[in-house]
Structures are given as structure tokens and as C-alpha cells.
Backbone as numpy.savetxt, mean C-alpha at the origin, in Angstrom:
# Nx Ny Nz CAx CAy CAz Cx Cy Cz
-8.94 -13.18 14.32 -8.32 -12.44 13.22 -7.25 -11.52 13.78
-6.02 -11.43 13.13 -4.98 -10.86 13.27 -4.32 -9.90 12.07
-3.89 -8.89 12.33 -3.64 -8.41 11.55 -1.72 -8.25 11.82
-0.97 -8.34 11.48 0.72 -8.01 11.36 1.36 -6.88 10.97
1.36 -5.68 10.85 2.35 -4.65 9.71 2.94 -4.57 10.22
4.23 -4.82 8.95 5.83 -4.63 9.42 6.25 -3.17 8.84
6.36 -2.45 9.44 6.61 -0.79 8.84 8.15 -0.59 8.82
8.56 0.09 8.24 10.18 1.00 7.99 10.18 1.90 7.99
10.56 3.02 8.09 10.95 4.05 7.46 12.72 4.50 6.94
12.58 4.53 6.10 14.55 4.34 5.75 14.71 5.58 5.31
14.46 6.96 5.18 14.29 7.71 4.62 14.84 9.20 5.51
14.99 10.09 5.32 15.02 11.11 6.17 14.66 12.63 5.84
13.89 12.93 4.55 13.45 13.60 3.52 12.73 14.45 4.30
11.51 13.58 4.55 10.46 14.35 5.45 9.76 13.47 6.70
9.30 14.06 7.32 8.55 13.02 9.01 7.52 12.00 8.03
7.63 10.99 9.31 6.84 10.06 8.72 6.22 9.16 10.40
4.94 9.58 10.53 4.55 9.31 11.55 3.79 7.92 11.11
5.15 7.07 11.92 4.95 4.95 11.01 3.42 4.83 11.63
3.36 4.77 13.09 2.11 4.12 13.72 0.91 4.75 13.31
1.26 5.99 13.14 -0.72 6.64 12.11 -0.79 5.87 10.92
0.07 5.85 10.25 -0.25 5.07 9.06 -0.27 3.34 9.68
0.34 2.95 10.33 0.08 1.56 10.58 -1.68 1.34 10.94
-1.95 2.50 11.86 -3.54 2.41 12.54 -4.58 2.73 10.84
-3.93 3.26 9.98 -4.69 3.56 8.75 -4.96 2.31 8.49
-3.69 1.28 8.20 -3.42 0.78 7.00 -4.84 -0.72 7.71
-4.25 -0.65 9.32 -5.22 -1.76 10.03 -6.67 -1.55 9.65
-7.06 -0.09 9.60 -8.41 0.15 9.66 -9.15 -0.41 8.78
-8.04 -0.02 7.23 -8.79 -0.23 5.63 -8.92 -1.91 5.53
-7.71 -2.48 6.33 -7.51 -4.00 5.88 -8.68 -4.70 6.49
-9.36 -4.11 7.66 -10.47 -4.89 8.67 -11.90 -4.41 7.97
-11.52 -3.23 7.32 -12.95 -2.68 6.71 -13.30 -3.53 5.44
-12.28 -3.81 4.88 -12.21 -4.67 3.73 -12.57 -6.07 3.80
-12.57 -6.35 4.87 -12.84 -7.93 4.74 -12.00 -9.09 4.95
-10.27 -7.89 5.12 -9.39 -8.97 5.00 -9.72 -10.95 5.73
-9.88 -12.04 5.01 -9.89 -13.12 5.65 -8.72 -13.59 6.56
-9.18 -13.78 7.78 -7.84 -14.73 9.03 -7.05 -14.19 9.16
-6.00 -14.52 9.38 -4.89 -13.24 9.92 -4.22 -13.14 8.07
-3.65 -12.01 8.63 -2.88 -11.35 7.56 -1.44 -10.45 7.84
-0.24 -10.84 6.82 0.47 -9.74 7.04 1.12 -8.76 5.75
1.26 -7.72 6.61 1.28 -5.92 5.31 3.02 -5.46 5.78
3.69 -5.42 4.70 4.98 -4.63 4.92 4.20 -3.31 4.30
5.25 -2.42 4.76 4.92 -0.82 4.59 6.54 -0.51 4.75
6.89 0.50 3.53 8.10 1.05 3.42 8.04 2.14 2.99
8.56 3.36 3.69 9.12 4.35 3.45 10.59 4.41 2.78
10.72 5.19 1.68 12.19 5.26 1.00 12.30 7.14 0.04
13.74 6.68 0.08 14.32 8.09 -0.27 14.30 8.09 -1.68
13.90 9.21 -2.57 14.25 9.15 -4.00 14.81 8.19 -4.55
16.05 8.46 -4.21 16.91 7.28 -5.06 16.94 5.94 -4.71
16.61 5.37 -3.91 15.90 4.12 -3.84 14.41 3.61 -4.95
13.36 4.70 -4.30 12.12 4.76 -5.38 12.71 4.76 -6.84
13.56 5.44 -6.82 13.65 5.36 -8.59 14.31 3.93 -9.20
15.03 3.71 -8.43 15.53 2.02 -8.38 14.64 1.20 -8.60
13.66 1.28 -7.80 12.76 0.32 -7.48 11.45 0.76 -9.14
11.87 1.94 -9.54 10.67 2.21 -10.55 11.27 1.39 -11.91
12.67 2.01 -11.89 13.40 1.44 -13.55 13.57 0.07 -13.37
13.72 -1.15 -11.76 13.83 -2.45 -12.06 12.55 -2.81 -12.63
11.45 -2.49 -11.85 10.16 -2.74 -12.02 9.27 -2.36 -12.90
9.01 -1.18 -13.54 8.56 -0.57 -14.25 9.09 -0.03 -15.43
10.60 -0.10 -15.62 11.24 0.09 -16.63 10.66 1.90 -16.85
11.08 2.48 -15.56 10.92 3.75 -16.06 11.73 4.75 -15.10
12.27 5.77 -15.31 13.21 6.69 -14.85 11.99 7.39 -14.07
13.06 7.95 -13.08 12.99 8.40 -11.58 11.76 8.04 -10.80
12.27 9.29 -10.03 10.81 8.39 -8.37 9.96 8.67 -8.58
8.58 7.47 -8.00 7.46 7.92 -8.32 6.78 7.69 -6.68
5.85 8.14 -6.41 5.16 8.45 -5.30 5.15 7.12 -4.02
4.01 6.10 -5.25 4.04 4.77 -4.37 3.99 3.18 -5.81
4.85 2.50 -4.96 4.72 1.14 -5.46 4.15 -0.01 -4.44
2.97 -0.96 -5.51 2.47 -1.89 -4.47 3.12 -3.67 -4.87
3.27 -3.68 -4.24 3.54 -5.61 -4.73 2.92 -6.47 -4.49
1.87 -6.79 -4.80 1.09 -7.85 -3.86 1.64 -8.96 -4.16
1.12 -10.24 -3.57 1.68 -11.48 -3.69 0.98 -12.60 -4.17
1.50 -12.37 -6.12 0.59 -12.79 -7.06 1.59 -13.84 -7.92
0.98 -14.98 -8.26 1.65 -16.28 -8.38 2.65 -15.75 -10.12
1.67 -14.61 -10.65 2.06 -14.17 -12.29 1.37 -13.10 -12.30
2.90 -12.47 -13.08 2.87 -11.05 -13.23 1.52 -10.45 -13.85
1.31 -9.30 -13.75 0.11 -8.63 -13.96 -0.12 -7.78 -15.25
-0.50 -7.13 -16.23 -0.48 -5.36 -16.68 -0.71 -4.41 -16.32
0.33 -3.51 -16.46 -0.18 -2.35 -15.90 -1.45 -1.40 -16.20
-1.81 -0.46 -15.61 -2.83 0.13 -15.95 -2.15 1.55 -16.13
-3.16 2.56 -15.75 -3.20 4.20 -16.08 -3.22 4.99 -14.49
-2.52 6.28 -14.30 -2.51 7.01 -13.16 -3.94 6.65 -12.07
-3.41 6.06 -10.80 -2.66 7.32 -10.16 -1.36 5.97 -10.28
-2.09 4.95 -10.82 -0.48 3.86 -10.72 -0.70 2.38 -11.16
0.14 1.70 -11.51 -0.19 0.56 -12.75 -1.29 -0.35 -11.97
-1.96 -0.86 -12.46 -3.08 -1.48 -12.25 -2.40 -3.50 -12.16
-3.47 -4.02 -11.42 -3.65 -5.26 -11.80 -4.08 -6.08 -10.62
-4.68 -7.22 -10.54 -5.20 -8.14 -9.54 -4.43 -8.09 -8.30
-4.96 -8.22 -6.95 -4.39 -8.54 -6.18 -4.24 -9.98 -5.76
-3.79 -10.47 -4.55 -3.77 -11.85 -4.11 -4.98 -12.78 -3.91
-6.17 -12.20 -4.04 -7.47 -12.94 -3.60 -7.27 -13.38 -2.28
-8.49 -14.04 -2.44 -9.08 -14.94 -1.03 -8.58 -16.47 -1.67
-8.13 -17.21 -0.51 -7.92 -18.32 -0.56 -9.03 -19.42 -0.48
-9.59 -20.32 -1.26 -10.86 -21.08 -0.78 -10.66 -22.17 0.51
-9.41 -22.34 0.68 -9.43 -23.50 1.83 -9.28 -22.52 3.17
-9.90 -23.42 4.35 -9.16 -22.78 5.63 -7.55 -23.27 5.69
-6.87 -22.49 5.86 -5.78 -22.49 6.43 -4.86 -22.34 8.13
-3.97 -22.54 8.39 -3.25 -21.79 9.46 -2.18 -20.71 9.19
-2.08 -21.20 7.91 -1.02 -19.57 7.74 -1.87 -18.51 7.31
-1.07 -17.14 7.60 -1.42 -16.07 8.04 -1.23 -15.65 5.99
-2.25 -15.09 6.03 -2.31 -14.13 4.18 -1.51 -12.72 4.30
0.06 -13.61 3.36 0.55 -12.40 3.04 0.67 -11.73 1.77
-0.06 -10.20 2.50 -0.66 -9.81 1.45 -0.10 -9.09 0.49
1.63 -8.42 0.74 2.17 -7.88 -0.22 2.65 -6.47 0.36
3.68 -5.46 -0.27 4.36 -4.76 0.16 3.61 -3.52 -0.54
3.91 -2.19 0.21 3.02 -0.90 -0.21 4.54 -0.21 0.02
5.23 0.41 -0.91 6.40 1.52 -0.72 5.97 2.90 -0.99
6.68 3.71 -0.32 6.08 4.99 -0.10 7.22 5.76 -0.84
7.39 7.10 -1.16 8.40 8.05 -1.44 7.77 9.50 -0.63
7.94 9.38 0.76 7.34 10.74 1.27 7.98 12.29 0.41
9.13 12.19 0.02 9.58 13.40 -0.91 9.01 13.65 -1.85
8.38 12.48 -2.79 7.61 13.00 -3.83 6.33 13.32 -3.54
6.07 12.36 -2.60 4.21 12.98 -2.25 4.09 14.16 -1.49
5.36 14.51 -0.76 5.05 16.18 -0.31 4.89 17.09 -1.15
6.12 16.92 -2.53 6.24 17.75 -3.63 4.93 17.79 -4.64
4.27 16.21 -4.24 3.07 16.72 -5.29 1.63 16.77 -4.45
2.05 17.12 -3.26 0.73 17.15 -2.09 -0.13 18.52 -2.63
0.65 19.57 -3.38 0.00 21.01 -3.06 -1.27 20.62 -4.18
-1.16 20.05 -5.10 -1.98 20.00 -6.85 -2.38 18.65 -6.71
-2.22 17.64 -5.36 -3.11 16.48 -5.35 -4.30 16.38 -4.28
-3.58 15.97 -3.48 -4.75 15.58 -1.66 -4.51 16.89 -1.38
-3.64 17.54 -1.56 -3.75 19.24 -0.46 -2.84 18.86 0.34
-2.87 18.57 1.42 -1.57 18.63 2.84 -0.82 17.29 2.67
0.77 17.31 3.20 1.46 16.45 2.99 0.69 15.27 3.50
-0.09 15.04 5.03 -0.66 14.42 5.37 -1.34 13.40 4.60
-2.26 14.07 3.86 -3.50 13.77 3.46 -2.84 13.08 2.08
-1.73 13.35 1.59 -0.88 12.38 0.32 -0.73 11.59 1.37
0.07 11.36 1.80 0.77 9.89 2.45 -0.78 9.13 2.70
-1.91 9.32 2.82 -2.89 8.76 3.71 -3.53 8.20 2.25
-3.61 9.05 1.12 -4.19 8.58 0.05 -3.32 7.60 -0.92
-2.04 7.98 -0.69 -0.97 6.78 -1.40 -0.99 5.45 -0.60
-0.90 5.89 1.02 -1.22 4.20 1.43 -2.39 3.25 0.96
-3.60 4.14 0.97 -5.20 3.45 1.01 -5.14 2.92 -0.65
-4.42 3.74 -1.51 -4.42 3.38 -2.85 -3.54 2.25 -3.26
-2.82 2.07 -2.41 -2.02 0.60 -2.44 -2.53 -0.53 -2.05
-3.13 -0.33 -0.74 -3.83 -1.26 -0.18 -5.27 -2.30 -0.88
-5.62 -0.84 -1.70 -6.66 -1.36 -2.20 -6.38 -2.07 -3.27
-5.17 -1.96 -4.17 -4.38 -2.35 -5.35 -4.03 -3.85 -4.52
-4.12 -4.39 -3.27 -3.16 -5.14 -2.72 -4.60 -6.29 -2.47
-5.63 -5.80 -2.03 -7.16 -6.16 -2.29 -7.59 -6.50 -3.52
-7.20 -6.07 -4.69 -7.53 -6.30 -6.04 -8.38 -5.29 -6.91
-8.30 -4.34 -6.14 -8.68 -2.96 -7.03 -8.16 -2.73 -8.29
-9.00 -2.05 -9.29 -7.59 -1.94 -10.22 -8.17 -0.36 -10.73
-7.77 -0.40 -12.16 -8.58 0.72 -12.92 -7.79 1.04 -13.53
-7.90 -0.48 -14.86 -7.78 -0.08 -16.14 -8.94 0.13 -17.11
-9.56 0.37 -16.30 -10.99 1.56 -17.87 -11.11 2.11 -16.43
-11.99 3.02 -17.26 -12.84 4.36 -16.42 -13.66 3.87 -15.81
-14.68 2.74 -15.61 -15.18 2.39 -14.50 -14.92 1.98 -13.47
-14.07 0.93 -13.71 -12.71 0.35 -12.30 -12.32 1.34 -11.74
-11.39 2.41 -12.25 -11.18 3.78 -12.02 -11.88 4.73 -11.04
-12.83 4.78 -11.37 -14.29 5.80 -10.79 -14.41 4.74 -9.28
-14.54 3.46 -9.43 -15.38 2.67 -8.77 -14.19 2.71 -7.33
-12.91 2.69 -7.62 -11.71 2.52 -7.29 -11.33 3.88 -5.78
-11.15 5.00 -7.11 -11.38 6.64 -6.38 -12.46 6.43 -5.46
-13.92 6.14 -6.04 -15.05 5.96 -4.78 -14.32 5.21 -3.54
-14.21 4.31 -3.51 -13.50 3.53 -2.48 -12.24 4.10 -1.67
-11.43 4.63 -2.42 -10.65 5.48 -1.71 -11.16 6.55 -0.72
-11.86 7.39 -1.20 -12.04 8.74 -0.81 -13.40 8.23 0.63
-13.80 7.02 0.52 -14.87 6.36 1.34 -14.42 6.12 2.40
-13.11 5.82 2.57 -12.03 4.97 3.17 -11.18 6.17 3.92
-11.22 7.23 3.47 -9.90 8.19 3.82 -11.12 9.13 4.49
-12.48 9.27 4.15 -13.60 9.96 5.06 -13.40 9.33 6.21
-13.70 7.88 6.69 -14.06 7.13 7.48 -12.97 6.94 8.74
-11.69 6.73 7.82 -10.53 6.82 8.75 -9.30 7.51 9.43
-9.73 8.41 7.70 -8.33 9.42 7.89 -8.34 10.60 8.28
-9.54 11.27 7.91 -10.14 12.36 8.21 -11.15 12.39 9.23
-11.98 11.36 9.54 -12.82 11.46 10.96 -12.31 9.40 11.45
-11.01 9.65 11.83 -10.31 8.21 12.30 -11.75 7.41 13.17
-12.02 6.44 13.08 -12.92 5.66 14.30 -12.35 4.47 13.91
-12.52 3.53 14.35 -12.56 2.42 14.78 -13.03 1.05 13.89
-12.95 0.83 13.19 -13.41 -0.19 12.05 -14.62 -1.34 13.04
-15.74 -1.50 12.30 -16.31 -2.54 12.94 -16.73 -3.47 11.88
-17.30 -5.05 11.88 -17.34 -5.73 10.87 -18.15 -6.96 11.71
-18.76 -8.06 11.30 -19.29 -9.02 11.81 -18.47 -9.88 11.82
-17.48 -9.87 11.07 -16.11 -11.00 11.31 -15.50 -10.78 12.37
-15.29 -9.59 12.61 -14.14 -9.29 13.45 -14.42 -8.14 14.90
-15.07 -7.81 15.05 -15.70 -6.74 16.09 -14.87 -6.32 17.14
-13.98 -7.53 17.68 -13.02 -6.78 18.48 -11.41 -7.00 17.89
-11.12 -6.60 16.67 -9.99 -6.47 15.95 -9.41 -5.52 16.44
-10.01 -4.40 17.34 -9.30 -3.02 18.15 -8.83 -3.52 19.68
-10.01 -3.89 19.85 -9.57 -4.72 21.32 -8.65 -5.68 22.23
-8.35 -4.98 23.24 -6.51 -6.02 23.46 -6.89 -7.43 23.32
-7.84 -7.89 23.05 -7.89 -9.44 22.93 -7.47 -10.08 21.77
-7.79 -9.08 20.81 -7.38 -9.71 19.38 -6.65 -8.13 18.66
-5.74 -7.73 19.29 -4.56 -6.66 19.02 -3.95 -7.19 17.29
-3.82 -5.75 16.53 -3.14 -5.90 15.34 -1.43 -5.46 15.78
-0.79 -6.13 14.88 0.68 -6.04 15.54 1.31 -5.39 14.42
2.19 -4.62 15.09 3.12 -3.41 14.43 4.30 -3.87 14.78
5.16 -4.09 13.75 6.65 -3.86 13.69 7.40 -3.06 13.15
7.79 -1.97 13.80 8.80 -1.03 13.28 10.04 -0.30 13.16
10.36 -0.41 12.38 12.20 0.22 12.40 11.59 1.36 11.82
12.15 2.61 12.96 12.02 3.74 12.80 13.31 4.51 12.12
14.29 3.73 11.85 15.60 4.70 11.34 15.74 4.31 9.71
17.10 5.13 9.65 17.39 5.10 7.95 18.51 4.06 8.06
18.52 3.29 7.01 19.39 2.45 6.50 19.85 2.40 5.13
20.99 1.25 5.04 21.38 1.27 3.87 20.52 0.74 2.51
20.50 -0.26 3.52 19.06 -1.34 2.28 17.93 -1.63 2.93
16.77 -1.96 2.38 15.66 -2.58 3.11 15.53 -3.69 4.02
14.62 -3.45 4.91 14.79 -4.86 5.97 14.31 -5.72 5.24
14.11 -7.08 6.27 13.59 -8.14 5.46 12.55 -8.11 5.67
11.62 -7.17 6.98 10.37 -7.39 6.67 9.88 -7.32 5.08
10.25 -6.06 4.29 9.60 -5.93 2.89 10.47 -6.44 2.52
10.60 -6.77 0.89 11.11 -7.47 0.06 10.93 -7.15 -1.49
11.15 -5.79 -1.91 10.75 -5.61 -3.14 11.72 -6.36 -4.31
12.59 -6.89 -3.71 13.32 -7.12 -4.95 12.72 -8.05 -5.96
12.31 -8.83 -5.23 11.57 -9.95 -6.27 10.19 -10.22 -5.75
9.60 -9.19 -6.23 7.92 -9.18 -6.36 7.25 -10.20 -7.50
6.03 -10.84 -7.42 5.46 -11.18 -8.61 4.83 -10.02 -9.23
4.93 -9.25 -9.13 4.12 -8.11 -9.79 3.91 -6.57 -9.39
4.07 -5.67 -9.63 4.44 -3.95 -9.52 3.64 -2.93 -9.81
3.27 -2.32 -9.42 2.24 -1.19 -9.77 2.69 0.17 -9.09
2.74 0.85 -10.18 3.58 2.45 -9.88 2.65 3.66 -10.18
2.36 4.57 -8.90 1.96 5.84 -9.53 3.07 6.60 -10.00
2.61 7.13 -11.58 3.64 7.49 -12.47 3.07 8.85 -12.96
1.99 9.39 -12.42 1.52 10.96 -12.44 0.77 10.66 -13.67
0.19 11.51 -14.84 -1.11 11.86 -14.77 -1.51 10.72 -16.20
-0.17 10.16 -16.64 -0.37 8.68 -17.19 0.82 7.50 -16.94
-0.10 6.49 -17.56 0.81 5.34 -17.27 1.01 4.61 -18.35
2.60 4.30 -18.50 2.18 3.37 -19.65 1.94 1.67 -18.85
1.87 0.62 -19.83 1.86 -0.63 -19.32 3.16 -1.11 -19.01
3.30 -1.83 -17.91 4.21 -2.01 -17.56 4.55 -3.34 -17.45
5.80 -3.07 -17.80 6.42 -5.10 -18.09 6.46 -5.33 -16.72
6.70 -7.11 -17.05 6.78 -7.94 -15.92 7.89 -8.16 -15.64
8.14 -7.89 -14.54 9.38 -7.95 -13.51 10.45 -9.25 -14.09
11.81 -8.74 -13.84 12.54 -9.89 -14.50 12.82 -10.77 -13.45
């Protein structure tokens, strides 16, 4: 088992330490179950990009925290805060040789600092809860009712104990040495700002979008 993240940061707002969040994003994906290898874009972006990316996708004005894309054959509905809801990519039933890609997680570190004080508390601890909340959206989390919801948050906050706040080491019966240089998760990263996105991510044409849009959401159309 292999794991891939292709990270960016294009942004210059606020720090964005790529490889902690890359070691997050590995932890949640191995804790989860991810099947065979897999690969995760991760993007950092500036306001006005995020808001781009909110009104193509979401048909809604300005930036919002985080958008996830997973890589879903048809579009999804949205759900309710912390961001639109809907299936992720599943498990595949055949063995394969290609690697499960699992879909793009975009970040807006400016807005999650601005709303770090009345959410997670430290800028940190936003960026750590917007990644894990994508990821899990990228897994197939959702929470459109209040149980999904509840069941969802549990999982988060399980996830951000385990890794983010007391970091160790993910262990699993699939995978046991997923830390170990024998079976190394691979990081690719462009650490600078640019004009447009690399090609690792690819939001332009997602099958499907999910936006935290603060303390509701409406449903959100399907991507044109």
C-alpha cells in the first residue's frame, strides 16, 4: 500500500506548513482503510481564487474555508455546514493495478485563520480540522440529517485527537508498515505562489463539490 499527496500551496496570506498537513492527511487516509495505493491532491489558495472556485461550483459568492472534490462518476447534493455534503468515491470491487484517485481537498488558509478564533481555536487546529473534514467527505462521510452529522463530527474530532493533537503513527492490519521506509507515502510539493493551479489538482472540472459555507448551507447544484 501506497499512499501519493500532491500538495501546493499558491497562496501567501498566511504560513502553511505543506508536509504537517501531508503527514495528517497520510495518517487519516491509512486509519481509514484507504484500499491499495491511493492518490490525494491538497491545495492551498488565496481568497480570490476560493471564491472562484465557490461561485463556479457552488453558485455562491465569496470564499469559503474548504472545498472537496472527490472523484464521483455523478454529481452529488449538497448538504448543511460545516460544507455541502455527498458520497465519496467508494471502494472498488475488483483488484486492480491502478492507484485510487481519490479526489482534491482545497484549502483557503485566510479564511480559516479569520474564522479560527469562534471555531477550532488556533489557526493550526482550523487548517487540521478543514483538512480531516474533507478527507472524510472524500471517504464518503456526509451529513445531511443530524445523525450523519453527529456521526461525522465524532469521526473528526477522533481523528484530530489521535493525530493532530497527540500525532502517532497510524497502525492497521492492512498496512502496518505504511510509516516505514519500505512502503514510504509520497509527497509532492510546490511550495510557491502561482498564477493558476498545478496539474497535480484539478478543480476545474470536478464530478462533484462540497463547500464549507459557515453556519448553513444551501443545496448545491451540479457543476456545469
Amino acid at each position: 500500500m501506497a499512499i501519493e499527496v500532491f500538495v501546493a500551496d499558491e497562496q501567501n496570506d498566511q504560513p502553511v506548513d505543506t508536509m504537517r498537513w501531508v503527514r495528517l492527511a497520510e495518517a487519516v487516509l491509512i486509519d481509514e482503510g484507504v484500499p491499495g495505493d491511493a492518490e490525494l491532491s491538497m491545495l492551498y489558495i488565496d481568497e480570490a481564487a476560493m471564491s472562484d472556485l465557490n461561485k463556479r461550483f457552488l453558485g455562491k459568492d465569496g470564499p469559503t474555508d474548504v472545498l472537496a472534490f472527490p472523484i464521483d462518476e455523478e454529481p452529488v447534493e449538497g448538504g448543511r455546514s460545516p460544507d455541502s455534503g455527498g458520497t465519496g468515491p467508494g471502494d472498488t470491487s475488483e483488484p486492480t493495478d491502478m492507484p485510487t484517485v481519490l479526489g482534491d481537498v482545497v484549502i483557503c488558509p485566510a479564511v480559516a485563520h479569520r474564522n479560527a478564533p469562534e471555531h477550532a481555536g488556533t489557526y493550526e487546529d482550523e487548517l487540521a480540522l478543514l483538512l480531516v473534514h474533507g478527507l472524510l467527505h472524500l471517504m464518503g462521510m456526509d451529513h445531511t440529517d443530524d445523525e450523519e452529522a453527529e456521526a461525522m463530527e465524532e469521526r473528526e474530532q477522533a481523528l484530530l485527537a489521535k493525530f493532530h493533537r497527540s500525532p502517532v503513527a497510524p497502525t492497521s492490519p492492512e498496512a502496518p508498515a505504511a510509516f516505514a521506509p519500505a512502503a514510504p507515502a509520497a509527497a509532492f510539493v510546490d511550495a510557491g505562489p502561482a498564477a493558476s493551479a498545478p496539474a497535480a489538482s484539478a478543480p476545474e472540472a470536478p464530478a462533484a463539490a462540497f463547500v464549507d459555507a459557515g453556519p448553513t448551507a444551501d443545496e448545491a447544484p451540479p457543476p456545469s
